[in-house]
C-alpha positions, 0 to 999 in steps of 0.5 A: 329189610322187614328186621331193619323197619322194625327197629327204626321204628321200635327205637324211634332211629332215623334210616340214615343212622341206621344205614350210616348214609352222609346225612350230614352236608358239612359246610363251614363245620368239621366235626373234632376228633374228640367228644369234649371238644365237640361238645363245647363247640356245639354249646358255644355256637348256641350261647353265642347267638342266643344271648345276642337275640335279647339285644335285638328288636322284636326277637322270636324263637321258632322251634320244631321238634321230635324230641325234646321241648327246646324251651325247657330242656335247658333246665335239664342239664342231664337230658342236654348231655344225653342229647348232645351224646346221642348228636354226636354218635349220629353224626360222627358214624360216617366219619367211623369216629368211636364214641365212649360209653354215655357217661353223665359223670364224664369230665366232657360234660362239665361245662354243659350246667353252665351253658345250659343255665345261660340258654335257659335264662335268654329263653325265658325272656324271649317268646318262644313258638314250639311246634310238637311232632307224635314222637316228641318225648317218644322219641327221647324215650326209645332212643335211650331205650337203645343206648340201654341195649347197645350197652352204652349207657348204666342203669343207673344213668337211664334211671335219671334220665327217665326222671329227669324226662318226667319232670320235663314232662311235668313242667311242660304241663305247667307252661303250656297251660298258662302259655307263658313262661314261668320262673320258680322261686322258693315259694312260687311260680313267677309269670313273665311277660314272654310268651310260650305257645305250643302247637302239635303236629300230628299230620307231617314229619316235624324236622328238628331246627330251631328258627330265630327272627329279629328286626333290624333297621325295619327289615326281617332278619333270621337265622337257622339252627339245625343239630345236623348242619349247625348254624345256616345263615344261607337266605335260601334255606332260612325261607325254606325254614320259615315257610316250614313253619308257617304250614306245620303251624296251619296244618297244627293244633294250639296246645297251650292255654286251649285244647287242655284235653288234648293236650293232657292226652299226649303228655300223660301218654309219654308219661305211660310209655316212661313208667312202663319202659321202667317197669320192664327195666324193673322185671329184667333185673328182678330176672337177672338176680334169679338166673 
């Protein structure tokens, strides 16, 4: 058990990934057999409800993550591929579905730019709440740390993952210190009317859903998305969601336009743990090519 710890925390795994318990409390969803299948009915859910929030009154996009930035991952067509992959490895153990190797090539990711950009467009108009866990980044990072060492994933593919991490990274730098979202054009960063506020949780486990809220006819409306359940639209659970949120908001510190340093110390330290994973992957090859 002590062996098992370890490498749920070395890895940043969860236990249920680890055990292969039933996570996952299928409702309306049946996972496909087959990895691009899986892949577009994922992408397709999102680009259906999200592009329907612009044409609502007063829409908001609340997002709790332990991983990725929501808000800004979508301009990484690449980290989007790896983490639907890493999604559908999850959630596919209980069904002993077998997965290819990641690929970022694969055929089965040839719509993910497409869709990525359509999100990515809806985003930048909408405000947007992101609330941070400790492992934000960390996690990404020790997950792809372990594709490596299953063997499921290239070298060269972990190379432009890591990139494409820092210059997430970099980004969310830029973003969170202007608390606004920033289009780029060739010759500068544009600032648009939509909000983008950041809040790090250091105290709870910040699950990972995305929470998205509208007025209609003067009444709250919302509904959930969570990678595990997909889409929830049952009233029970989105209060739940909401009420989620408002206490890791409370129990959270505002990075984004205040408390710059302790905002640059998380960000600089995810940066850190990068270049030395890609260090190390440097030394095993240098080892490789003696022995």
């Amino acid at each position: 058990m002590d062996e098992i710890e370890l490498l749920i925390h070395h890895y940043q795994l969860d236990a249920y990934e680890v055990f292969s318990l039933p996570k996952r409390q299928v409702e309306e969803n049946h996972l496909p057999d087959k990895l691009g299948d899986f892949i577009d009915q994922t992408m397709q859910a999102w680009v259906s409800e999200v592009e329907l929030l612009p044409h609502r009154e007063k829409a908001n996009i609340f997002v709790l993550t332990d991983t990725l930035p929501f808000a800004l991952v979508f301009h990484f067509p690449d980290l989007v591929k790896y983490r639907l992959y890493y999604m559908a490895m999850y959630l596919w153990q209980s069904e002993e579905k077998v997965l290819p190797a990641f690929d970022l090539s694969h055929e089965v990711f040839q719509n993910v730019p497409t869709y990525c950009k359509r999100i990515a467009q809806v985003y930048h108009e909408l405000p947007t709440t992101e609330i941070w866990g400790t492992n934000t980044f960390h996690a990404c990072i020790g997950q792809i740390e372990y594709l490596a060492e299953q063997e499921l994933i290239s070298a060269e593919n972990v190379v432009t993952l890591l990139n494409a991490l820092e210059e997430l990274i970099e980004l969310s730098k830029v973003y969170a210190k202007s608390g606004y979202k920033q289009q780029e054009t060739p010759t500068r960063l544009q600032t648009i009317a939509a909000e983008y506020t950041i809040f790090l949780n250091k105290i709870f486990n910040v699950n990972e859903y995305t929470l998205f809220s509208w007025q209609e006819h003067q009444q709250a409306r919302s509904f959930v998305y969570d990678p595990v359940l997909g889409l929830i639209k049952d009233a029970t659970r989105r209060k739940s969601a909401e009420r989620n949120v408002l206490s890791l908001k409370k129990t959270g510190i505002q990075v984004s336009r205040i408390n710059s340093k302790e905002r640059l110390a998380f960000l600089n330290k995810a940066r850190r743990a990068i270049r030395k994973y890609r260090a190390n992957m440097e030394k095993e090859s240098v080892l490789r090519k003696v022995v």
